[in-house]
SESELO-178171 format. One record per residue (C-alpha): residue number from 1; residue in three letters; x, z, y. Coordinates in nm, 3 decimals. Example, Ala and Ser with C-alpha at 12.3 -4.5 7.8 and 13.67 -1.06 7.14 Angstrom:
<rs>
{n 1; res ALA; east 1.230; up 0.780; north -0.450} $
{n 2; res SER; east 1.367; up 0.714; north -0.106} $
</rs>
This chain:
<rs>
{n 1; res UNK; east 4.354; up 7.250; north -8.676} $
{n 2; res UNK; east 4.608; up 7.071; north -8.911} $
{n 3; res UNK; east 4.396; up 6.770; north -8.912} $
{n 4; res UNK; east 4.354; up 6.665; north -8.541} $
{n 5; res UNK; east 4.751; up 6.605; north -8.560} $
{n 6; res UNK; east 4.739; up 6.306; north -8.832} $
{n 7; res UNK; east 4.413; up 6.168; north -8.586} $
{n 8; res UNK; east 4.444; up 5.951; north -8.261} $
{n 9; res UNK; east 4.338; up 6.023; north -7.934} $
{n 10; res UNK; east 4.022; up 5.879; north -7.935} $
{n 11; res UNK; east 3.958; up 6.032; north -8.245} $
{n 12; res UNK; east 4.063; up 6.347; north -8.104} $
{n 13; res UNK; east 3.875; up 6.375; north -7.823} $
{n 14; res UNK; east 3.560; up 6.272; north -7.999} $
{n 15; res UNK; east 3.498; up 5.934; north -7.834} $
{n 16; res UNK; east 3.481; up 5.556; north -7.901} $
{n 17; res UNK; east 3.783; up 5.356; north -7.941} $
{n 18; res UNK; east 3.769; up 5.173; north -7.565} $
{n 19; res UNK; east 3.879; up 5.101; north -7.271} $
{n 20; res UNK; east 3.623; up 5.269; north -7.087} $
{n 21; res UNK; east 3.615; up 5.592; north -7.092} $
{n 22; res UNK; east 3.359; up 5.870; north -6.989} $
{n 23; res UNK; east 3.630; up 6.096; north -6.766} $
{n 24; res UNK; east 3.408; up 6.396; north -6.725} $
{n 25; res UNK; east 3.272; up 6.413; north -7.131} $
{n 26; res UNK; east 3.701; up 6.344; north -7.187} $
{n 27; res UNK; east 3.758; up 6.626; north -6.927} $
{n 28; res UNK; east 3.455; up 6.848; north -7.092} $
{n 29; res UNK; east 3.625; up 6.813; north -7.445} $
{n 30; res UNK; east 3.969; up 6.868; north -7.301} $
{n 31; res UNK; east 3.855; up 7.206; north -7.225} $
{n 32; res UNK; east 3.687; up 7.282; north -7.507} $
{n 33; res UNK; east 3.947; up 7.193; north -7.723} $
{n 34; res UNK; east 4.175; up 7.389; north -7.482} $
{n 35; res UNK; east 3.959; up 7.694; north -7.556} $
{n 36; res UNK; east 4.024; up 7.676; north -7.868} $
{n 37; res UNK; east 4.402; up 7.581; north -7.976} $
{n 38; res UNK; east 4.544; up 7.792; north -7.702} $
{n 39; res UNK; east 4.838; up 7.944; north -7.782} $
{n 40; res UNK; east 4.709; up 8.272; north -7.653} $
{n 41; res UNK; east 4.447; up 8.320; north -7.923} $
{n 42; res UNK; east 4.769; up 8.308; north -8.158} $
{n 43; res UNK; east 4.913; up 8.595; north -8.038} $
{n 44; res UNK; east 4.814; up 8.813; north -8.373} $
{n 45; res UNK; east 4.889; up 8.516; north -8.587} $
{n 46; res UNK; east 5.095; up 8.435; north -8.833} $
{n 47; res UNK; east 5.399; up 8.209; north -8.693} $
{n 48; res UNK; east 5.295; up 7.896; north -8.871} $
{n 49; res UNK; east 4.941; up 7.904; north -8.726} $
{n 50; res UNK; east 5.119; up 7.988; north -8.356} $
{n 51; res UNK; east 5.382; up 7.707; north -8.406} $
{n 52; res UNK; east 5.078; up 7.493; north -8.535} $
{n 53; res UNK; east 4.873; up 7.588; north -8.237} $
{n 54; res UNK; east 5.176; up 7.490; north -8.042} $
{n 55; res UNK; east 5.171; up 7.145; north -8.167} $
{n 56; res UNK; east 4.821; up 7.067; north -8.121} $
{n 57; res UNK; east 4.835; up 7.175; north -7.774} $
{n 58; res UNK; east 5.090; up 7.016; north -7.708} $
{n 59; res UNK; east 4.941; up 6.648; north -7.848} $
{n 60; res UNK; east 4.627; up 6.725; north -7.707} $
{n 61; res UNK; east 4.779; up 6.748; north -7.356} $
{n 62; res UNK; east 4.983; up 6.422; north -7.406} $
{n 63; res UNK; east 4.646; up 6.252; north -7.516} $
{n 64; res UNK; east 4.416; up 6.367; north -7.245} $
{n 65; res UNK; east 4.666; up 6.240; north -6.982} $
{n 66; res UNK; east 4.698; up 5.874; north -7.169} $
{n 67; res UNK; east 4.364; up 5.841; north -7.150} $
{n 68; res UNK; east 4.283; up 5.987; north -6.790} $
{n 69; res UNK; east 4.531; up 5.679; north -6.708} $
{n 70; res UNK; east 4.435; up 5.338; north -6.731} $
{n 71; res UNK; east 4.774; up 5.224; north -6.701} $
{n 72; res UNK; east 4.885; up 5.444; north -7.014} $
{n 73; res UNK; east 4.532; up 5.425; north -7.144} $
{n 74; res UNK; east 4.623; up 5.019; north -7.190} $
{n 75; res UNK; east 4.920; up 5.099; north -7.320} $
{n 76; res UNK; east 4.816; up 5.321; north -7.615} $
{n 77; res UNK; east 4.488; up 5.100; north -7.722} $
{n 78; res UNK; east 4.749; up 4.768; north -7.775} $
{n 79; res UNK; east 4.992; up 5.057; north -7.965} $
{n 80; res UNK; east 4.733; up 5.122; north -8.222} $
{n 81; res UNK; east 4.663; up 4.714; north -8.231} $
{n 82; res UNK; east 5.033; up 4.708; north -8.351} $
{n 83; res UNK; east 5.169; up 4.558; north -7.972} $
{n 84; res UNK; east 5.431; up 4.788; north -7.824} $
{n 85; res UNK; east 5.478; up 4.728; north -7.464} $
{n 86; res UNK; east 5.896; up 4.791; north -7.376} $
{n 87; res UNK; east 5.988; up 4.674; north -7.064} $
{n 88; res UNK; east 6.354; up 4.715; north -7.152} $
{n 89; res UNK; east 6.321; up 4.491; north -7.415} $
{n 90; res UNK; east 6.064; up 4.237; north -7.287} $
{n 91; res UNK; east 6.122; up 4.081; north -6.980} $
{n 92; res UNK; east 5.938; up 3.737; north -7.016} $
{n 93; res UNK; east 5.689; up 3.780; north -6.713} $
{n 94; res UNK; east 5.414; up 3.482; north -6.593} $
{n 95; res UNK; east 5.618; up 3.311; north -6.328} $
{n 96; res UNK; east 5.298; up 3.319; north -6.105} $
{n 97; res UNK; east 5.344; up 3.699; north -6.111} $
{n 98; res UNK; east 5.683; up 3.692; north -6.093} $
{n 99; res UNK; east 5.672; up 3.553; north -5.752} $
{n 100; res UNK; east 5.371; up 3.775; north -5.604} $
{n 101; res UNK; east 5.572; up 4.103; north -5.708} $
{n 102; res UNK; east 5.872; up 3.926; north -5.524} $
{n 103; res UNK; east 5.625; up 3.924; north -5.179} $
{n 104; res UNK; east 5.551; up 4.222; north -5.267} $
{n 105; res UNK; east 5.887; up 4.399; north -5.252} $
{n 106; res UNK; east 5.977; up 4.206; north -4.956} $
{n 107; res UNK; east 5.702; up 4.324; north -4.779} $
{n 108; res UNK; east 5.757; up 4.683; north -4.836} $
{n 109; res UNK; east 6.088; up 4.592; north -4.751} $
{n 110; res UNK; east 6.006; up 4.463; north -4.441} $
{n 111; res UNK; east 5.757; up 4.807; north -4.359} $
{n 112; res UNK; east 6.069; up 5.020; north -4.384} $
{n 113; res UNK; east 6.245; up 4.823; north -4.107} $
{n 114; res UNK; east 5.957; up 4.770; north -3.928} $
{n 115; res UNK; east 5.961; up 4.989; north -3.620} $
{n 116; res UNK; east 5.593; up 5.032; north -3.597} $
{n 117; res UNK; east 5.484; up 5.032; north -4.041} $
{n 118; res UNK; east 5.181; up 5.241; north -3.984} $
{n 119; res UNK; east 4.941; up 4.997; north -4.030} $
{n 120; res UNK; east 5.150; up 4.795; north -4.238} $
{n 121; res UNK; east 5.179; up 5.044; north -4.495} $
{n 122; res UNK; east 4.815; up 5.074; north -4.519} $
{n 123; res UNK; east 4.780; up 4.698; north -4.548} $
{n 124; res UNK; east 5.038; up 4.715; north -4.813} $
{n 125; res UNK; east 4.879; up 4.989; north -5.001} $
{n 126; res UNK; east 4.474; up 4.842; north -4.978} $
{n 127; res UNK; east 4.645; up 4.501; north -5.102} $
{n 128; res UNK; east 4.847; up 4.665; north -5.419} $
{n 129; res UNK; east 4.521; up 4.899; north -5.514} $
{n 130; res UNK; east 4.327; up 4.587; north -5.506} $
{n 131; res UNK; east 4.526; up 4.465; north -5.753} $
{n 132; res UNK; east 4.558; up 4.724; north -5.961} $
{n 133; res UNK; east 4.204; up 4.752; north -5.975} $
{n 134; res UNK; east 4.181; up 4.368; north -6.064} $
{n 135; res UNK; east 4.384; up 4.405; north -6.380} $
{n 136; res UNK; east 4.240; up 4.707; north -6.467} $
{n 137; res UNK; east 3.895; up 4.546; north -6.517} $
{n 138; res UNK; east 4.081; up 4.193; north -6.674} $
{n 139; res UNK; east 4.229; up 4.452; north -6.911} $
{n 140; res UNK; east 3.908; up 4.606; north -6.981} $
{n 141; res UNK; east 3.783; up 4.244; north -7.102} $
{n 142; res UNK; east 4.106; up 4.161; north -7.252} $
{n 143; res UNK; east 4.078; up 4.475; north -7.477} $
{n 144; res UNK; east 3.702; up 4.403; north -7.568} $
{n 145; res UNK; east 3.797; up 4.113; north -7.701} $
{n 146; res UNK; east 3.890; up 3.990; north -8.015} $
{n 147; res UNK; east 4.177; up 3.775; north -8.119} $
{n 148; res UNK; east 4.579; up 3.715; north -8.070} $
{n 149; res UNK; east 4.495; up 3.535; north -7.760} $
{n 150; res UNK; east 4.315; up 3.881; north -7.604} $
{n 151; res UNK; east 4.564; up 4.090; north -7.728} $
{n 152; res UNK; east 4.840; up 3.867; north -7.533} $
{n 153; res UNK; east 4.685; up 3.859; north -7.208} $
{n 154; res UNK; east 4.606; up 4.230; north -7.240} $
{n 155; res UNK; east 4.974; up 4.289; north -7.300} $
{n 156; res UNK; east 5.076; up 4.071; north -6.992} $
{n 157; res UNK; east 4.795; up 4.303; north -6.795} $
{n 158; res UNK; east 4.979; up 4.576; north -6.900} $
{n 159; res UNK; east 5.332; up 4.451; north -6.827} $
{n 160; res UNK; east 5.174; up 4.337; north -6.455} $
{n 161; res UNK; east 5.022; up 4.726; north -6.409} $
{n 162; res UNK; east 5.352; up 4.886; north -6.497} $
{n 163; res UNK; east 5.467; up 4.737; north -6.209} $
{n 164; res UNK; east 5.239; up 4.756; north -5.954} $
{n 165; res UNK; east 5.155; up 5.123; north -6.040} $
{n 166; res UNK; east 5.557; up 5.201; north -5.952} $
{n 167; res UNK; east 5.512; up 4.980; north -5.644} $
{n 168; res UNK; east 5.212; up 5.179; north -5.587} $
{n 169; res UNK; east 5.402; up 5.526; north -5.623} $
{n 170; res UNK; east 5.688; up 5.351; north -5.388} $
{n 171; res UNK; east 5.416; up 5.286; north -5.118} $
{n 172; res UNK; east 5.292; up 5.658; north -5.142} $
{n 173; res UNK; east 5.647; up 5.794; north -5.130} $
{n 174; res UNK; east 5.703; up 5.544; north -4.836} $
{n 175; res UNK; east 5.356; up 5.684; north -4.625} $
{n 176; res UNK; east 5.534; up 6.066; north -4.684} $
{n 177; res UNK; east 5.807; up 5.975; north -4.532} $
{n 178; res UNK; east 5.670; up 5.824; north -4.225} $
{n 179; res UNK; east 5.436; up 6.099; north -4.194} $
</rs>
């Protein structure tokens, strides 16, 4: 059990190193590997193996949901390619973008004044999925790819998806409200 903590979550899980991944055999080894590093089937243990079990629970959650995520799928395959993506720290953004996430947030402004956003909000929401689901196959390319060039506009894919996945979960909180 020791060993699965020193391995990454690909390796983990059993399944090639890329960007595309098989949800339901990632979902099928989940369980199974559930089944057996449960914490319940260390109740008669000694407290090593239940703090072990603990452990590798506990990194076996955090990798099943970074790869169930594209967004923080992207994110881990450029961390084990040596790019860390830190938004704090890295705020050079295409200027193209730049300005589309600008029209973005003004028109979600503009849906919560508007006095009838029903159908604005959906219009809103369609348009940022689309996108997200643009840069989600881009990054799938980038990532197959070799090269410094790749691993660049991956990163910038990455950087673009952090933000329109939190403009995403804006227009979701925004369609609760209204009901």
């Amino acid at each position: 059990m020791q060993a699965g903590l020193g391995k990454n979550y690909f390796e983990l899980f059993e399944i090639p190193v890329d960007f595309q991944v098989d949800l339901g055999r990632l979902s099928l080894r989940y369980r199974d590997l559930q089944r057996r590093i449960h914490p319940d089937r260390f109740v008669n243990a000694t407290d090593q193996e239940r703090r072990l079990s603990m452990q590798m629970t506990a990194r076996v959650n955090e990798a099943y949901q970074s790869l169930k995520d594209p967004l923080q799928r992207g994110c881990y395959m450029l961390g084990l390619r040596g790019i860390d993506i830190n938004a704090e720290t890295d705020t050079v953004m295409d200027p193209e973008f730049l300005m589309e996430q600008m029209a973005l947030r003004e028109t979600l402004d503009a849906v919560r004044g508007s006095d009838n956003p029903g159908e604005r909000i959906v219009t809103l929401a369609n348009d940022v999925t689309r996108l997200l689901d643009k840069n989600i196959a881009s990054l799938e390319v980038a990532l197959a790819e070799e090269g410094e060039e790749a691993l660049k506009r991956a990163r910038n894919l990455v950087r673009e998806m952090q933000f329109l996945s939190k403009l995403q979960r804006e227009v979701e909180e925004l369609e609760e409200e209204l009901g």
